[in-house]
C-alpha positions in Angstrom: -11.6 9.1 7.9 -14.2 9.4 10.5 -13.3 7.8 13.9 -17.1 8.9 15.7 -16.9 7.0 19.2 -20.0 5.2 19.8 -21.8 4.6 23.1 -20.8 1.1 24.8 -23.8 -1.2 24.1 -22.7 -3.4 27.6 -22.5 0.5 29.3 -19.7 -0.5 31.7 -16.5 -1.7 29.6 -15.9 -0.1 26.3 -15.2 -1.6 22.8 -11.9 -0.7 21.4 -11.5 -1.1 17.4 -8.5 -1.1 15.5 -8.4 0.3 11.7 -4.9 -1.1 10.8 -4.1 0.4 7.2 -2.0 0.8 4.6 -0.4 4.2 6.0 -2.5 5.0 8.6 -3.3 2.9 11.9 -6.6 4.1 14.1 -7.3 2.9 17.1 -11.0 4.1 18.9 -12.1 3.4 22.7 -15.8 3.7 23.1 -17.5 5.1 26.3 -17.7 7.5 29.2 -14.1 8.3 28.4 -13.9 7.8 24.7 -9.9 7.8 23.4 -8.7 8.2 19.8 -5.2 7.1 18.3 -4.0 7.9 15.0 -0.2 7.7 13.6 2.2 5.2 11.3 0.6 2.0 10.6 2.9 -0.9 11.6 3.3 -4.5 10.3 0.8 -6.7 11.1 3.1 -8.9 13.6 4.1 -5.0 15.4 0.2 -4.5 16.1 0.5 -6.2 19.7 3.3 -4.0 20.6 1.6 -0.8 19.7 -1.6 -2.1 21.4 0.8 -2.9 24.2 2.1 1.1 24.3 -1.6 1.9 24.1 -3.1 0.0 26.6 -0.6 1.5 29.5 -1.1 5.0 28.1 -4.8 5.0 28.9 -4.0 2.2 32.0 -6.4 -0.4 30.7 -6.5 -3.7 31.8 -7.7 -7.1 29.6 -10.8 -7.2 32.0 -11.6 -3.3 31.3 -12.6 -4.2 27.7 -15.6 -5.3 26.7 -14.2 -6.6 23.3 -11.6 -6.0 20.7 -12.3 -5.7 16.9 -9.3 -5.7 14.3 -9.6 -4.4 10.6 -6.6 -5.5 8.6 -5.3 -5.0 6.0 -3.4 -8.3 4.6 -5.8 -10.9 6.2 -8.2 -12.7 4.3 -8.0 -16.5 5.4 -9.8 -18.0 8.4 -6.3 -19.4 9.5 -5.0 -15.8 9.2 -7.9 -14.2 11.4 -7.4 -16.9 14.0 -4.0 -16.6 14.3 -3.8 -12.4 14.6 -7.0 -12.7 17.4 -5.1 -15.5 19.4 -1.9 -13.3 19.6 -4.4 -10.6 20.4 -6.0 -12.3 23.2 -4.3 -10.8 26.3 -6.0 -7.2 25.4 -9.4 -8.6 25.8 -11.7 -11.3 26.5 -13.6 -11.1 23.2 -10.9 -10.3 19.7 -12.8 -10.4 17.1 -10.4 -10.0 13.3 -11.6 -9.1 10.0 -10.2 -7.6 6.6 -10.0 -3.9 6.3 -12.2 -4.2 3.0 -14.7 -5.9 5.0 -14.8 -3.9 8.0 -15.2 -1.1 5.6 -18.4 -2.7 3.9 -20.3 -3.4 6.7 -19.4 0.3 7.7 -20.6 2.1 4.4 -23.6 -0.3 3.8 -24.2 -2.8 6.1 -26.0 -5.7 5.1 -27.2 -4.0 1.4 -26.1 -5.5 -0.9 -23.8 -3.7 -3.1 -20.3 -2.8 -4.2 -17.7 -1.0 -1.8 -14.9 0.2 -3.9 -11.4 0.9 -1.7 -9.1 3.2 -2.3 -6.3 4.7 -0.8 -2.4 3.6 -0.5 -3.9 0.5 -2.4 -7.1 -0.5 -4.3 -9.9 -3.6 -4.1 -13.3 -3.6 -4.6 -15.2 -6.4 -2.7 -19.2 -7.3 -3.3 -22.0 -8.9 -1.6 -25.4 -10.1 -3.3 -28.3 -10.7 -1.0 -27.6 -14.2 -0.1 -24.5 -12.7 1.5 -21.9 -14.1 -1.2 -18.7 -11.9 -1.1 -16.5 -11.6 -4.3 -13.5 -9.3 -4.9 -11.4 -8.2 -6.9 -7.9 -6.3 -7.1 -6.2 -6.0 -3.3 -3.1 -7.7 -4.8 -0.8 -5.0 -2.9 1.7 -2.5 -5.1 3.8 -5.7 -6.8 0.6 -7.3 -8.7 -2.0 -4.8 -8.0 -3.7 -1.8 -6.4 -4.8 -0.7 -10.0 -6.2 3.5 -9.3 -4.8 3.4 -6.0 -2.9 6.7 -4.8 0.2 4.5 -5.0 -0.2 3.4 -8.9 -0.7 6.9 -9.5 2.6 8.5 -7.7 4.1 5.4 -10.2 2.8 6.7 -12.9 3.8 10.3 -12.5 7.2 9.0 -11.3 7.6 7.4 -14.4 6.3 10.2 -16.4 8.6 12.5 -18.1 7.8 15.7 -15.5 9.8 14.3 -12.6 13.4 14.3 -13.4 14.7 10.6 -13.0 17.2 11.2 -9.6 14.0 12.2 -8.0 12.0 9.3 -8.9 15.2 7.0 -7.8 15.3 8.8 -4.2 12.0 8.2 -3.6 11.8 4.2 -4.9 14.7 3.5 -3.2 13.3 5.0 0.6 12.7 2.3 3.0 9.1 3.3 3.3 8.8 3.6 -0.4 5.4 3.2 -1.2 3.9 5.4 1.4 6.2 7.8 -0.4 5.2 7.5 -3.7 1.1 7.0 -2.5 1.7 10.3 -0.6 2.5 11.6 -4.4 -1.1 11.3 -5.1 -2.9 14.6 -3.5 -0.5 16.8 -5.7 -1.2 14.5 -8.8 -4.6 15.4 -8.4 -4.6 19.2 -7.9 -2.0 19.6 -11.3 -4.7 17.9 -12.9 -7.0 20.5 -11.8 -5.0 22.9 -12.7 -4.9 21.4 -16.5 -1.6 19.8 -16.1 -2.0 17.2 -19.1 0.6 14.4 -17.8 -1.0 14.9 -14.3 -4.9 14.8 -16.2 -4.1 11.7 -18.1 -2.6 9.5 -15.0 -5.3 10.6 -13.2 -7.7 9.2 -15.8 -6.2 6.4 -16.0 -6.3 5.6 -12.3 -10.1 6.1 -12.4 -10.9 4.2 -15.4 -8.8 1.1 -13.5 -11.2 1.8 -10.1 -14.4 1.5 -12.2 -13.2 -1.3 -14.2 -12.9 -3.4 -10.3 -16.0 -2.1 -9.3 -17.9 -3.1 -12.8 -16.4 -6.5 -13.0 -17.6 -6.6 -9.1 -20.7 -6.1 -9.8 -21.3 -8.1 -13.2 -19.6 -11.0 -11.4 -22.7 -11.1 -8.5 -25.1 -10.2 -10.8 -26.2 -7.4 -9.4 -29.3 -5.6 -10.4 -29.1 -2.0 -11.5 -28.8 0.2 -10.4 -26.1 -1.0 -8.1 -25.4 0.6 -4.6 -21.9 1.5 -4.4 -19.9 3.0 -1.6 -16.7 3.9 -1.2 -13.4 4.2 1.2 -10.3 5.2 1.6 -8.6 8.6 1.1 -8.3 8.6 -2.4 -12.2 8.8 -3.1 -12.8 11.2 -0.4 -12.1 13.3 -3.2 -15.4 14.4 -4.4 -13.6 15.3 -8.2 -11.7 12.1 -8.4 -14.8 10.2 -7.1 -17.6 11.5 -9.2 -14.7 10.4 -12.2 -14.9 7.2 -11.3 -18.9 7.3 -11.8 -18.9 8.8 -14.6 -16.6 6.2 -16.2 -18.8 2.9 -14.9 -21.5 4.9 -16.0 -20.0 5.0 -19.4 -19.5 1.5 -19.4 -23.1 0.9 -19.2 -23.6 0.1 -15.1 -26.3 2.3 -13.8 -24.6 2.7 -9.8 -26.7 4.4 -7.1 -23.6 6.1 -5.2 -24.7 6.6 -1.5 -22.4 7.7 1.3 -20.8 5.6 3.7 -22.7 5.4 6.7 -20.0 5.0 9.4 -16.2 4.9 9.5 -14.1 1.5 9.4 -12.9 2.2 12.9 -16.1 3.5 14.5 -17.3 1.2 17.2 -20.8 1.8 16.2 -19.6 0.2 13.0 -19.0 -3.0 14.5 -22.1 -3.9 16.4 -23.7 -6.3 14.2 -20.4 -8.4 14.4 -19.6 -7.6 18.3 -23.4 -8.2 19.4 -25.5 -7.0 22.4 -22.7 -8.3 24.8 -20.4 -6.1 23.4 
């Protein structure tokens, strides 16, 4: 994913934004001396240590920030925003805490409406119509969801007959066990490249569940075809997999205008209409 560094609107003290994932955790300082951090995403509740670690590495104070933006995954509810940017508060004056999905939506497409279709460890498609109602669907995690995502499809070749069944019980039973199995994925993909029929078939099936969120997204707001659709996540920054997804809402009947994300979750610049002029 991109992590562009954007200029500081206030021109003095920087914006810091925080893309906390399924896997991956990014963390971008905007500025004269713009400062990238990428590496294993911790829990929710372990985000203020890591900020912590951060914040002495590149010696920044709470008055050296201009504000603080937080994309999460796992936070949907008011309560659950205000609760994560009060625990946040000693890192800056402003904390401002939104979903992951969402921060990713007003990223790719702003305020268009449209469809942004997620997926990477996990899967969720979230909508917006024009009078800026948002509906979603899927983002149930790996237990009661995440239909398509990279992690239902290292289940589904785990459970196929190619991997002998010791293998599949080593990985299941690792502590980080659905990283592992997500991480599964990228091979997945390139056997069904290579015309490997087990690896073809999961993989089909993983893109018919992604179009079948984005469809029912769309059909549920009422949007007008075509319908602008972007995308996130690591999974469709494969162009293959991703124009397989098309093709299948296409074969459903929704006429989709595809366009490209315009900016990355945890690009600053991404977070100017919610941050303002004051930072």
């Amino acid at each position: 994913m991109n992590r562009a560094i954007a200029a500081d609107p206030r021109g003095d003290r920087p914006l810091v934004v925080v893309d906390l994932g399924g896997t991956w955790v990014r963390v971008s300082v905007s500025g004269r001396a713009p400062r990238t951090y990428r590496g294993p995403t911790p829990s929710v509740a372990g985000l203020p240590a890591l900020l912590a670690r951060l914040w002495r590495r590149w010696r920044l104070a709470r008055g050296d920030v201009a504000a603080l933006g937080v994309a999460s995954r796992g936070i949907w509810t008011r309560g659950e925003r205000q609760a994560l940017a009060r625990r946040l508060r000693r890192f800056a004056p402003r904390v401002i805490v939104i979903s992951d999905v969402e921060a990713a939506y007003l990223a790719a497409l702003g305020a268009v409406p449209g469809v942004l279709l997620l997926a990477g460890t996990g899967s969720i498609a979230l909508g917006r119509d024009g009078r800026g109602r948002w509906i979603r669907e899927g983002g149930l995690g790996p237990l009661l969801g995440d239909d398509g995502s990279a992690f239902s499809i290292g289940r589904a070749w785990l459970r196929s007959a190619a991997v002998p069944p010791a293998r599949a019980r080593r990985v299941a039973t690792a502590p980080d066990a659905v990283a592992r199995v997500a991480a599964l994925a990228p091979a997945v993909l390139r056997r069904a490249r290579r015309g490997d029929r087990t690896a073809r078939r999961v993989v089909r099936e993983a893109q018919q569940a992604l179009a079948t969120l984005a469809g029912r997204t769309a059909r549920a707001l009422r949007l007008r075809p075509p319908v602008t659709l972007s995308w996130a996540g690591g999974l469709l920054a494969n162009a293959a997999f991703r124009a397989g997804v098309w093709r299948r809402l296409r074969r459903r009947g929704l006429r989709v205008r595809p366009v490209r994300p315009r900016a990355a979750a945890a690009a600053p610049s991404a977070w100017r209409s919610l941050l303002g002029p004051g930072g």
